[in-house]
Backbone bond lengths (Angstrom), bond angles and torsions (degrees), N, CA, C in turn:
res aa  C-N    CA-C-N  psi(-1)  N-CA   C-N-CA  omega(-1)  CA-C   N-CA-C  phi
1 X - - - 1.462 - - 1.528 110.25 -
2 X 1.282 132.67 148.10 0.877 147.61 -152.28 1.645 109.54 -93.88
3 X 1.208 132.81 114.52 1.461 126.46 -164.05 1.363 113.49 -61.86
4 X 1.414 107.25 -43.13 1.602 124.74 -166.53 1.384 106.56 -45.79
5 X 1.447 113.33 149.47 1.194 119.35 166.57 1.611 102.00 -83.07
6 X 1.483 100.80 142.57 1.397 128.50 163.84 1.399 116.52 -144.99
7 X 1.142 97.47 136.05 1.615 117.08 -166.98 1.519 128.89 -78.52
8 X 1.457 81.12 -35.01 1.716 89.43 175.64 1.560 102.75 -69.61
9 X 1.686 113.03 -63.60 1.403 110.42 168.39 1.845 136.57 -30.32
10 X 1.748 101.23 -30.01 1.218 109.50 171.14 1.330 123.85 -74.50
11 X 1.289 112.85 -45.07 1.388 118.50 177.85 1.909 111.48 -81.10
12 X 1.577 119.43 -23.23 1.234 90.21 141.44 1.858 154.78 -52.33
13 X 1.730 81.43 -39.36 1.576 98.23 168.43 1.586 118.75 -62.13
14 X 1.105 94.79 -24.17 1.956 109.19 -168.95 1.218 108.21 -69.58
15 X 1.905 115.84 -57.17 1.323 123.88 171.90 1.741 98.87 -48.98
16 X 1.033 121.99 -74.44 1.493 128.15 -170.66 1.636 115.38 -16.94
17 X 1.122 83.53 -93.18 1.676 101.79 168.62 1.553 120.67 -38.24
18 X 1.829 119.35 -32.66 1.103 105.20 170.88 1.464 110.30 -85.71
19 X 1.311 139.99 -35.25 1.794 131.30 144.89 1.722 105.94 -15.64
20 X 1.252 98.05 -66.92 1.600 103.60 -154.57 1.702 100.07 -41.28
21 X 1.599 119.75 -53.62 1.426 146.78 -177.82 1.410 114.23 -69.34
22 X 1.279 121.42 2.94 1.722 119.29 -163.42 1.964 107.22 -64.37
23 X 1.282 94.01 -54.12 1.797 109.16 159.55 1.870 104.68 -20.85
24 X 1.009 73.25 -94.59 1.442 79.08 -171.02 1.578 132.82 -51.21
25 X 1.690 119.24 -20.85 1.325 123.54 156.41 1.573 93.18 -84.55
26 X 0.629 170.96 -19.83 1.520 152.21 152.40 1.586 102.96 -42.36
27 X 1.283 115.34 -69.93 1.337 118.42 -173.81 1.549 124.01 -44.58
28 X 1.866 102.20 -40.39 1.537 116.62 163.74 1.323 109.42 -42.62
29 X 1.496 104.49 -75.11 1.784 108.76 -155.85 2.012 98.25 -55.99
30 X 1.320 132.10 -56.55 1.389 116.41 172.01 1.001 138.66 -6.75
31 X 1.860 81.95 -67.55 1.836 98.17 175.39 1.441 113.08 -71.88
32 X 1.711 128.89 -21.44 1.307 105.68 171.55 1.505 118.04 -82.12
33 X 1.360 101.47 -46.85 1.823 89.13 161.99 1.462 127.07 -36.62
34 X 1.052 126.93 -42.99 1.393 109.20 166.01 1.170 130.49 -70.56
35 X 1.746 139.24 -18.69 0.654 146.51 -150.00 1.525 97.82 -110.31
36 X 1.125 117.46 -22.20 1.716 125.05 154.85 0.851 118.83 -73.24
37 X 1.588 112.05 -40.15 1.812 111.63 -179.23 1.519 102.33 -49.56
38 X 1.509 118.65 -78.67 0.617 134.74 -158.58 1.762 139.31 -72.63
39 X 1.722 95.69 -4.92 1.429 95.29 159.69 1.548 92.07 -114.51
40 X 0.807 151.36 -17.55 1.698 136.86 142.79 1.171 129.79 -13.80
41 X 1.571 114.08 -66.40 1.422 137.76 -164.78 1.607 115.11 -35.73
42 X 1.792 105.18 -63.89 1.727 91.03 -167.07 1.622 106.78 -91.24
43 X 1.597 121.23 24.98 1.254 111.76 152.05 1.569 120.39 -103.91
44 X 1.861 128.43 -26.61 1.158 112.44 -175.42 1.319 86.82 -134.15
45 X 1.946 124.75 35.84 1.299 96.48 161.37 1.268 103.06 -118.16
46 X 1.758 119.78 -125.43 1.253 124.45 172.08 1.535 129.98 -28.19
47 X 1.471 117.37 -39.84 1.300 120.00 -131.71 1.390 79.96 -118.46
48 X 1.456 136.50 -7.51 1.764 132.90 138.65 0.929 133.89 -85.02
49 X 1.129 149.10 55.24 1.695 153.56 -162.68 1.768 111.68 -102.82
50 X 1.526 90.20 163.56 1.663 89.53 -154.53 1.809 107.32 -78.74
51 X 1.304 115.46 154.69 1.288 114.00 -167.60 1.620 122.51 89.49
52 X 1.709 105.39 -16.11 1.383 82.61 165.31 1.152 116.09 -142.41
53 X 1.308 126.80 66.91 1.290 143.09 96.13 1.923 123.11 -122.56
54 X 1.246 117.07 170.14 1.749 110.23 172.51 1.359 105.02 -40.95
55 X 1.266 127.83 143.88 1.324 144.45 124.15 1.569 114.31 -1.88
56 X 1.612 109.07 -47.45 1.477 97.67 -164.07 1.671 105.42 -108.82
57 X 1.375 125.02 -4.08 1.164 144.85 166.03 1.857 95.16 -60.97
58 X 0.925 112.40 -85.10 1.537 136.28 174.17 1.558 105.02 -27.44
59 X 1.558 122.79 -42.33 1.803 127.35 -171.76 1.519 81.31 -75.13
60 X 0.989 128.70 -56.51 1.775 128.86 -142.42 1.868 85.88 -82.71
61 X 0.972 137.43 -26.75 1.140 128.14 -174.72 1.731 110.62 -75.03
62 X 1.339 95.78 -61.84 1.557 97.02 176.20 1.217 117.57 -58.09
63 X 1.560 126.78 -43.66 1.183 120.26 -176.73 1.869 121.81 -57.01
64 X 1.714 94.24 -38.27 1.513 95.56 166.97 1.594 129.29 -51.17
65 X 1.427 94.24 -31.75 1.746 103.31 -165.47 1.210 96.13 -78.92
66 X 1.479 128.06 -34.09 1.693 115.53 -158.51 1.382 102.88 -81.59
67 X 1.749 119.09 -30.89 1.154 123.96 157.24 1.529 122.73 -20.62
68 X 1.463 108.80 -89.57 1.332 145.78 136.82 2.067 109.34 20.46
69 X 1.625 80.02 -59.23 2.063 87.88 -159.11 1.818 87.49 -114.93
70 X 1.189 119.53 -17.59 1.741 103.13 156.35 1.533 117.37 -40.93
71 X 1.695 87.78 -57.09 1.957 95.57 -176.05 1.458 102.16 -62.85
72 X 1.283 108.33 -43.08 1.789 95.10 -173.17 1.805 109.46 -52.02
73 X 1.283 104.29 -36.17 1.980 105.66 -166.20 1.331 98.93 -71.91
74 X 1.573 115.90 -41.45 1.546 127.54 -167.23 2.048 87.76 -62.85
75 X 1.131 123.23 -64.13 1.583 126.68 178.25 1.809 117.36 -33.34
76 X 1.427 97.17 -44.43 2.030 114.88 -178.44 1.899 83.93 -70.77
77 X 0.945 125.87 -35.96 1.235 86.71 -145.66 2.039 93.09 -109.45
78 X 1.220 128.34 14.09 1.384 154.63 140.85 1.306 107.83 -48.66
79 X 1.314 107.59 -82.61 1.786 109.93 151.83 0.994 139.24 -38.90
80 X 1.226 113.14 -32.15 1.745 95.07 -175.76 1.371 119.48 -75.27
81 X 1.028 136.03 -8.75 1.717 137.34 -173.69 1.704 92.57 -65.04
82 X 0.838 124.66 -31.46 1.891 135.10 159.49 1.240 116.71 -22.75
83 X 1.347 116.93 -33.82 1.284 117.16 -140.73 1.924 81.96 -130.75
84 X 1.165 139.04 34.69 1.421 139.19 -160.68 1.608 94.90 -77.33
85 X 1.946 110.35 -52.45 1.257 116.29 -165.48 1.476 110.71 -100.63
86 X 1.476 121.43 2.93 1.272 128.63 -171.03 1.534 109.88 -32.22
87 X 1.662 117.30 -66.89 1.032 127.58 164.05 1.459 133.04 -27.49
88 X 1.142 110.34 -44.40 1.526 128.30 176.94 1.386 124.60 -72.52
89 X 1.195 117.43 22.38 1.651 127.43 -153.07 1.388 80.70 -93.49
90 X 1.017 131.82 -60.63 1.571 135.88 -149.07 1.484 84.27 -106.79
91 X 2.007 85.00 126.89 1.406 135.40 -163.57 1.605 105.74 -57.88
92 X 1.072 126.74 -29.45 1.748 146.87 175.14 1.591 112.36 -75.75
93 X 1.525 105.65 -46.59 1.557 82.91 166.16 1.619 121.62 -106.55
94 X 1.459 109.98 16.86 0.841 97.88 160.08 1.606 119.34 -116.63
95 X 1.262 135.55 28.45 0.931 114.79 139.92 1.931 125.71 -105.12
96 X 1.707 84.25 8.86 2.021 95.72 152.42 1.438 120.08 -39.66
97 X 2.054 87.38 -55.39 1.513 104.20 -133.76 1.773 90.02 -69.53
98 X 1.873 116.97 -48.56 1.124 120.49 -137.61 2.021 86.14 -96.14
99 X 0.784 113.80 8.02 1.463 97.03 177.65 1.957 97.64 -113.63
100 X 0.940 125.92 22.33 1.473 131.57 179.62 1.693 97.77 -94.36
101 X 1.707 103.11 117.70 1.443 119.85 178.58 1.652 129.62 -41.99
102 X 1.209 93.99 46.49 1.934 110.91 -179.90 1.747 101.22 -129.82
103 X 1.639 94.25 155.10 1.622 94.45 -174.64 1.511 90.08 -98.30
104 X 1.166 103.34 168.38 1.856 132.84 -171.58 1.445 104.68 -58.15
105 X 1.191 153.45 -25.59 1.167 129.04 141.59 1.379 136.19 -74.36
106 X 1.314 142.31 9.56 1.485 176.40 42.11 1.299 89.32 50.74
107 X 1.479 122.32 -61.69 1.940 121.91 -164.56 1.214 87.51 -72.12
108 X 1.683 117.01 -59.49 1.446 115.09 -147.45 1.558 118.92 -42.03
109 X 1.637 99.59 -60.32 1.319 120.48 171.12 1.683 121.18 -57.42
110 X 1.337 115.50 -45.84 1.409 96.94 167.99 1.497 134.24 -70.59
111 X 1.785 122.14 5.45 1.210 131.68 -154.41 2.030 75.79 -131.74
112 X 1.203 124.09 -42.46 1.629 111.87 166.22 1.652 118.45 -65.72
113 X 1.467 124.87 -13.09 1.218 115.07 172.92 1.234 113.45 -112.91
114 X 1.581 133.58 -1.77 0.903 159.81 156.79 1.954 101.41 -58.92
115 X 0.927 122.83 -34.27 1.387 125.88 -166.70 1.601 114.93 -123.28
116 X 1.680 104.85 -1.72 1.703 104.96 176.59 1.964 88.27 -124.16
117 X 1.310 114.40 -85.89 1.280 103.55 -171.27 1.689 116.59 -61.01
118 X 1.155 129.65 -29.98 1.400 133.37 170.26 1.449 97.79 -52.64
119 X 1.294 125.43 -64.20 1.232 111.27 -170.95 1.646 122.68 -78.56
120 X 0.943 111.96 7.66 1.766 121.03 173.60 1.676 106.89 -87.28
121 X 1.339 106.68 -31.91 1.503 110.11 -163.64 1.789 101.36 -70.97
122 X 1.838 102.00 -42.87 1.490 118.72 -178.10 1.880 95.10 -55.65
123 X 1.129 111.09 -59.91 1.827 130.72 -174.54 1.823 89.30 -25.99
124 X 1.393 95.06 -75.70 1.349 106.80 -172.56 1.496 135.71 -31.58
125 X 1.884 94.07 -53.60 1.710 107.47 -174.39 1.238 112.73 -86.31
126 X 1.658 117.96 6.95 1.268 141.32 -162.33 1.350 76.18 -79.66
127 X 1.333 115.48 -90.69 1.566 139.51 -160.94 1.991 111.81 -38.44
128 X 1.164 84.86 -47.61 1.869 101.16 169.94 1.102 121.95 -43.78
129 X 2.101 104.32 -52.65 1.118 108.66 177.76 1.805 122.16 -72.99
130 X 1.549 95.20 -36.28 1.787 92.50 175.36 0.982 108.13 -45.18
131 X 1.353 123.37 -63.04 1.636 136.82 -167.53 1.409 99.44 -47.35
132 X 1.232 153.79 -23.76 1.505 157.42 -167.90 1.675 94.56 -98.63
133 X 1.566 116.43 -53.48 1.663 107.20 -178.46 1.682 104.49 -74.15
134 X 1.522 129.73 -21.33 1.414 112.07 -175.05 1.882 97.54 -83.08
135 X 1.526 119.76 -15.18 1.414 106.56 178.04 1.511 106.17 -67.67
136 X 1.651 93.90 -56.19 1.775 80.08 -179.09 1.665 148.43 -65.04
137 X 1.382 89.96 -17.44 1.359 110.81 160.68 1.587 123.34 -64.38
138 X 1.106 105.86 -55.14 1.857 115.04 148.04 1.665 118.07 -33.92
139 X 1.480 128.38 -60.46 1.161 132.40 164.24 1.198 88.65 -55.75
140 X 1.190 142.83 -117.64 1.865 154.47 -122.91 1.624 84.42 -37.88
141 X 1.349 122.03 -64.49 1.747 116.10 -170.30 1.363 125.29 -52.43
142 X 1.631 114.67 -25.80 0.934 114.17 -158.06 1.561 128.56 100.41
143 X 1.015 107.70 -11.52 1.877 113.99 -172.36 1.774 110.51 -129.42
144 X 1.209 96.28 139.05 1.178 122.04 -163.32 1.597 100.09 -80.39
145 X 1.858 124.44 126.97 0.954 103.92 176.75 1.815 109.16 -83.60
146 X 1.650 103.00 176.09 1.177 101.27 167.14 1.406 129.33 -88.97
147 X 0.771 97.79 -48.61 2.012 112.42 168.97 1.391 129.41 -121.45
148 X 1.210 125.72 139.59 1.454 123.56 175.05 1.371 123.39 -90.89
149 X 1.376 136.33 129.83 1.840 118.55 -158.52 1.377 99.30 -71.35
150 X 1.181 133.50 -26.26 1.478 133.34 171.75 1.729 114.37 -54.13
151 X 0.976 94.54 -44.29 1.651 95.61 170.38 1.950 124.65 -74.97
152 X 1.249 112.93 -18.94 1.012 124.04 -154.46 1.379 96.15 -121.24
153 X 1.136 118.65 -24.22 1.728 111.76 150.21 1.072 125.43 -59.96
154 X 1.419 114.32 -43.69 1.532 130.66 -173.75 1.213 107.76 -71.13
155 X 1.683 119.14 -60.04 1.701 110.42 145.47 1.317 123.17 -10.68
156 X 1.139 116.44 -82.52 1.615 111.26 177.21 1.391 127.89 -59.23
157 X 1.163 121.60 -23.20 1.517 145.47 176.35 1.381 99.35 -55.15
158 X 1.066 119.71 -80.48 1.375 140.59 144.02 1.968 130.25 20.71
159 X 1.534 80.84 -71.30 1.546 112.77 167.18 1.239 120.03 -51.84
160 X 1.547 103.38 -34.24 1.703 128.85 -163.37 1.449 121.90 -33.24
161 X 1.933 113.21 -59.67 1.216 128.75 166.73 1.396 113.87 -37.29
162 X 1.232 100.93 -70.17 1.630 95.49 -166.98 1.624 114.27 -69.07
163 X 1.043 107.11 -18.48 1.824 97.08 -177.56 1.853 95.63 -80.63
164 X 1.247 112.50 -2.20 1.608 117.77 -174.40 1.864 92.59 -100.70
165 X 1.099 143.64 -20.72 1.220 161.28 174.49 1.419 102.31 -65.97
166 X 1.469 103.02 -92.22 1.392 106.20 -170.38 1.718 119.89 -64.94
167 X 1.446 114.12 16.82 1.273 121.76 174.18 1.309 114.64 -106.12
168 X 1.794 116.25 -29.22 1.263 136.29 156.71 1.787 111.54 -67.45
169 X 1.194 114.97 -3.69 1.321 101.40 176.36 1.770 119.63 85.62
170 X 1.478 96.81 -8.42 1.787 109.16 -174.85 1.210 106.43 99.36
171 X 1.605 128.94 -15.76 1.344 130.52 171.58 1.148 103.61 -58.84
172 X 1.760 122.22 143.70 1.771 133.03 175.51 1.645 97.28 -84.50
173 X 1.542 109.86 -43.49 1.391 117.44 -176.30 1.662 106.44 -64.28
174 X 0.984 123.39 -27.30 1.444 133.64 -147.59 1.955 89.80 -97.41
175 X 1.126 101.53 -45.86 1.806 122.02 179.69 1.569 110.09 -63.79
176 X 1.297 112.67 -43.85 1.430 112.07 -179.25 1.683 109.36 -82.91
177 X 1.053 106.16 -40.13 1.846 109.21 164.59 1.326 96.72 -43.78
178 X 1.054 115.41 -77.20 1.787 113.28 -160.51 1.562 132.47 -58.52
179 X 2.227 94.85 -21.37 1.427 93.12 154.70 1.580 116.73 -91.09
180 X 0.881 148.26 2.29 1.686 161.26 173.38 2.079 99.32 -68.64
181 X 1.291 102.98 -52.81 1.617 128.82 -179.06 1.818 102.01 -55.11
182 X 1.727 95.01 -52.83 1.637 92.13 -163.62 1.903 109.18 -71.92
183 X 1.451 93.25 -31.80 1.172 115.86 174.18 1.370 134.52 -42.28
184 X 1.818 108.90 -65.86 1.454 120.05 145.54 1.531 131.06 -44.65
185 X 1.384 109.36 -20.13 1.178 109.56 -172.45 1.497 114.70 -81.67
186 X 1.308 91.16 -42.10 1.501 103.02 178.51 1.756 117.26 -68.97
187 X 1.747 98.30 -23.67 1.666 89.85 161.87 0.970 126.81 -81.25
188 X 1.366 123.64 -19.49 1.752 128.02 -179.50 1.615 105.96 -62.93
189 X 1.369 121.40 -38.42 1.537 121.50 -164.90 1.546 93.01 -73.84
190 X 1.569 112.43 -46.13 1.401 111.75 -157.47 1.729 108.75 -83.63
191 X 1.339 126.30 -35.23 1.643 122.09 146.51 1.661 117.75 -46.39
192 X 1.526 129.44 -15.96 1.412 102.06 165.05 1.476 103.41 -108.36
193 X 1.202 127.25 22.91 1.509 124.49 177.34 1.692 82.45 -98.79
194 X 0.876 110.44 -51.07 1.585 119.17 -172.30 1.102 105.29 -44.36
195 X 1.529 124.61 -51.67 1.198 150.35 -178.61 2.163 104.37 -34.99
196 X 1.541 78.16 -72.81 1.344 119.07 174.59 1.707 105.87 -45.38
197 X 0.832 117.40 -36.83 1.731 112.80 -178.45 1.391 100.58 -92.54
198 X 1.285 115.27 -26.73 2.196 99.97 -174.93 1.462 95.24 -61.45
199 X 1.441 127.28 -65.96 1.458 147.79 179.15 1.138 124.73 -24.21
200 X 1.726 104.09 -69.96 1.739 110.67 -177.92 1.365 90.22 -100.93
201 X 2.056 91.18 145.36 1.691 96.08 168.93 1.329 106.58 -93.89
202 X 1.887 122.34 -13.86 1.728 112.44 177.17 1.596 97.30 -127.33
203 X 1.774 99.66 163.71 1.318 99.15 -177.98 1.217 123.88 53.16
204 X 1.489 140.13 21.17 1.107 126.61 -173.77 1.685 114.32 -62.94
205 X 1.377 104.58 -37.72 1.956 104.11 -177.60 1.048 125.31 -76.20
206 X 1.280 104.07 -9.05 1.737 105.25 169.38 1.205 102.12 -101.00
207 X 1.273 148.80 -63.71 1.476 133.42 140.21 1.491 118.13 9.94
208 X 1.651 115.46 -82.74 1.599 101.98 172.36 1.358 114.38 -49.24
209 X 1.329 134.84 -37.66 1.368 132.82 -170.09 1.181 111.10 -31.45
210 X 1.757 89.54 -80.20 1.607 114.21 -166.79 1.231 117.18 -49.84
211 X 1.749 116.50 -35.62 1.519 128.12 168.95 1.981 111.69 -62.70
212 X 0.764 112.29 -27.65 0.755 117.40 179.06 2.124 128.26 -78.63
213 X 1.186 96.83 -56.52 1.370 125.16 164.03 1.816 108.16 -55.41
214 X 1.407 116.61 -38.17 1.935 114.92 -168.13 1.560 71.31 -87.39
215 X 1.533 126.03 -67.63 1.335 108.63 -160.89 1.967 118.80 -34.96
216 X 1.365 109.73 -63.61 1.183 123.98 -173.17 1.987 104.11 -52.97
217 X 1.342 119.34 -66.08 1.158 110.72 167.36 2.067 128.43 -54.51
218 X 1.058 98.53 -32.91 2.081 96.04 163.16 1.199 93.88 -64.53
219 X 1.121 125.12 -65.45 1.552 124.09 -145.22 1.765 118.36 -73.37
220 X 1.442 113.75 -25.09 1.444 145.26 -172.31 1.740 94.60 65.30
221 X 1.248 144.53 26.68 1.003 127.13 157.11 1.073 102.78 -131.20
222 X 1.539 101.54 -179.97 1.785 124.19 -154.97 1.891 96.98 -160.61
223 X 0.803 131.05 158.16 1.890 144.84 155.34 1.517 90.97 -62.27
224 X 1.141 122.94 -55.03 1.620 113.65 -157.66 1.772 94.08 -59.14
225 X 1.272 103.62 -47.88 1.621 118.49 -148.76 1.785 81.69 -65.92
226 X 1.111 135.55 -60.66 1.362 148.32 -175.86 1.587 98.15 -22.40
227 X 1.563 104.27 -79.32 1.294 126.42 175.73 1.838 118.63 -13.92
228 X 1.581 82.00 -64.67 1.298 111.22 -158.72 2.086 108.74 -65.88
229 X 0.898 88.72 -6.02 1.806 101.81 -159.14 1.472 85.31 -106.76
230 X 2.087 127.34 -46.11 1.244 99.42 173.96 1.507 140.48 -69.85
231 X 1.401 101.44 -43.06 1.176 127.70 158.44 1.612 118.99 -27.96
232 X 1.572 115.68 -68.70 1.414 129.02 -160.22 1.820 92.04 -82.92
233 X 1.461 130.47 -1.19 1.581 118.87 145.73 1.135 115.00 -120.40
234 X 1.251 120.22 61.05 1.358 128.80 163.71 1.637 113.74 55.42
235 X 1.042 138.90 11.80 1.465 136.42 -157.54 2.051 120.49 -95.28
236 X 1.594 81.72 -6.49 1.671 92.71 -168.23 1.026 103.39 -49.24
237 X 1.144 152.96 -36.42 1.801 146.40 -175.87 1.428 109.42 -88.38
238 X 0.873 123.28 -17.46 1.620 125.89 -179.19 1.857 114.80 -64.62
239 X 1.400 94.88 -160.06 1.566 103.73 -164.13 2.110 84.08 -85.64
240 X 1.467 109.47 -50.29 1.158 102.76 -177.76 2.035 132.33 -57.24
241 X 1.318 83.19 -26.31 1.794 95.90 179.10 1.597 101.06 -88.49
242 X 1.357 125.15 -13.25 1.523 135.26 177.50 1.731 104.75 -77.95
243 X 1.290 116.54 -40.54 1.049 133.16 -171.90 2.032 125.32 -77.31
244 X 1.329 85.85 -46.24 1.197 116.37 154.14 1.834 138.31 -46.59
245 X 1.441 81.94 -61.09 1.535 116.61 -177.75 1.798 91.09 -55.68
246 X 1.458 117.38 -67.20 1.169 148.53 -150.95 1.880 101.23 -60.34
247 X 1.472 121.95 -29.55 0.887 137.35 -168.00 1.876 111.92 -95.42
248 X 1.379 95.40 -35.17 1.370 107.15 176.20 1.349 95.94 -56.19
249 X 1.666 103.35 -62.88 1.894 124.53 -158.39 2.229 93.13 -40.03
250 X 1.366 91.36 -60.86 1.779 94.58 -171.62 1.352 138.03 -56.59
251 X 1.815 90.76 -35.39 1.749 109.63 153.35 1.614 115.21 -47.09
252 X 1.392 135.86 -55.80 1.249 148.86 -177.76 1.181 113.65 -72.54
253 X 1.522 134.31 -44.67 1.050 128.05 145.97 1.474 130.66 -36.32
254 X 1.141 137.04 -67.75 1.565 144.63 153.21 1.324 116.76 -40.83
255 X 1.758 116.33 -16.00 1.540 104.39 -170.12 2.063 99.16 -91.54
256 X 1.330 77.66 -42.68 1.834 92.60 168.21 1.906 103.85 -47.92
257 X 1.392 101.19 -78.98 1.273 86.34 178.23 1.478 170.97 -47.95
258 X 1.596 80.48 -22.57 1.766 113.49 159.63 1.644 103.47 -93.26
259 X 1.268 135.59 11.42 1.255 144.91 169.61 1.804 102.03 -93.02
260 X 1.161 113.77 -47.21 1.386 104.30 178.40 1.739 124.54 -92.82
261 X 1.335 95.87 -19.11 1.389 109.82 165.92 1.485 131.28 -55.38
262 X 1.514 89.45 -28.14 1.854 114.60 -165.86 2.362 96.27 -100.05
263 X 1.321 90.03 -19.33 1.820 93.14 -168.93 1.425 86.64 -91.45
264 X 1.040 138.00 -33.43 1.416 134.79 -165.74 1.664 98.28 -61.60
265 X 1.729 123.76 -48.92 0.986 122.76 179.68 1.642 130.72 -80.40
266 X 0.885 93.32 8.39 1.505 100.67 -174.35 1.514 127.36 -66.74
267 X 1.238 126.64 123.84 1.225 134.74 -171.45 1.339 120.83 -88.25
268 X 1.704 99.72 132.70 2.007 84.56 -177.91 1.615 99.12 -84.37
269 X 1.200 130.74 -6.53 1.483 118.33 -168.55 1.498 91.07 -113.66
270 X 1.651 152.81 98.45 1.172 130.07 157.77 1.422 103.51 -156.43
271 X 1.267 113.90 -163.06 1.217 132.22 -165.94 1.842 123.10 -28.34
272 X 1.534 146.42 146.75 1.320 106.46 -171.54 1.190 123.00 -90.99
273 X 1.660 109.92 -12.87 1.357 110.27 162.98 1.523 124.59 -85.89
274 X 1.059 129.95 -23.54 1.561 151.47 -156.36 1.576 104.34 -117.89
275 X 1.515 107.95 144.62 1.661 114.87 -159.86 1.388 87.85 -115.34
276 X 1.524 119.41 -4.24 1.340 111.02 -172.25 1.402 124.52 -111.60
């Protein structure tokens, strides 16, 4: 087989593999719809309706919660690179997946976007769909909800710039550093979850967790904590936020790369925790 990347070949493999997996993103988005429905519900469904409480009691409430379950979606989707080989556990589809006429970065990448943007799209229609079961549930009861989390994310979404502004100081240069910063950061966690799914075939995200969490507490640092120290003294454009920045960039680089290095070897017959 031919090493080279080819595109047409990839995105055949891409469609493929996402057929092969449809089961199981079906099964995803369910379980997240409910899991929105249902810790959603007695803040923007039934059990908030207009008139009983203030108007401005009610803004500060919702706005907290969407806050609140942003970080939770922003957290699912940190995690999910975990879940790259989930599918592949069982010995049948995976020797489907790895004997299908594409070279090993062809898999890598369609089983890495398969598990970051594949699973954002599910994240998404998850939330859409609650918002459709907390309307109708609202009709069947009788009560009108007050807010939809789809709206009230976007609300806050919204807000985003300027709380990225006045953290930059009003600098544009100073603003784009700090989204570049939040950015990397969020790939470093999600390249060793990633990490974490080539490796272990069970439990891998709680696995990275805990590795993750003793590391950060022994060590007293974290990327976030890094971040957070340049940022909160103004330094993101400097020699130190240059320096910084630069370290994140190489961490993610190497985490990717020992991510495909480690999928290339992976065995469909081996160890039961270990892919290697």
């Amino acid at each position: 087989m031919d090493s080279k990347f080819d595109m047409r070949r990839f995105l055949m493999l891409l469609r493929l593999d996402v057929m092969a997996d449809r089961k199981y993103a079906v099964r995803l988005f369910f379980g997240f719809t409910l899991v929105y429905f249902f810790c959603f519900f007695p803040v923007f469904g039934a059990g908030m309706v207009r008139g009983q409480y203030p108007p401005e009691v009610l803004d500060k409430v919702v706005e907290t919660w969407a806050v609140l379950f942003m970080g939770m979606s922003m957290a699912f989707c940190v995690v999910s690179p975990s879940f790259v080989c989930s599918t592949l556990r069982d010995k049948q589809r995976a020797q489907a997946f790895f004997l299908l006429p594409a070279s090993p970065l062809e898999k890598f990448l369609a089983r890495y976007i398969e598990s970051t943007l594949g699973f954002l799209v599910i994240l998404l229609c998850a939330i859409l769909a609650s918002d459709a079961l907390r309307l109708l549930a609202g009709v069947v009861l009788g009560q009108q909800p007050y807010a939809a989390l789809s709206g009230a994310m976007a609300t806050v979404a919204a807000r985003a710039p300027g709380w990225l502004m006045s953290k930059a100081g009003g600098s544009l240069m100073a603003c784009l550093c700090v989204v570049f910063f939040l950015v990397m950061v969020f790939l470093v966690y999600q390249t060793l979850f990633l990490l974490g799914g080539v490796v272990l075939r069970r439990w891998a995200w709680l696995m990275v967790s805990l590795v993750v969490l003793a590391f950060q507490f022994g060590a007293g640092v974290s990327p976030a904590g890094v971040v957070y120290a340049v940022v909160d003294a103004g330094r993101v454009s400097d020699a130190l936020g240059f320096v910084a920045l630069l370290c994140l960039l190489a961490a993610v680089v190497a985490l990717y790369w020992l991510s495909y290095r480690l999928f290339c070897r992976t065995q469909i017959v081996g160890h039961k925790w270990f892919s290697l």
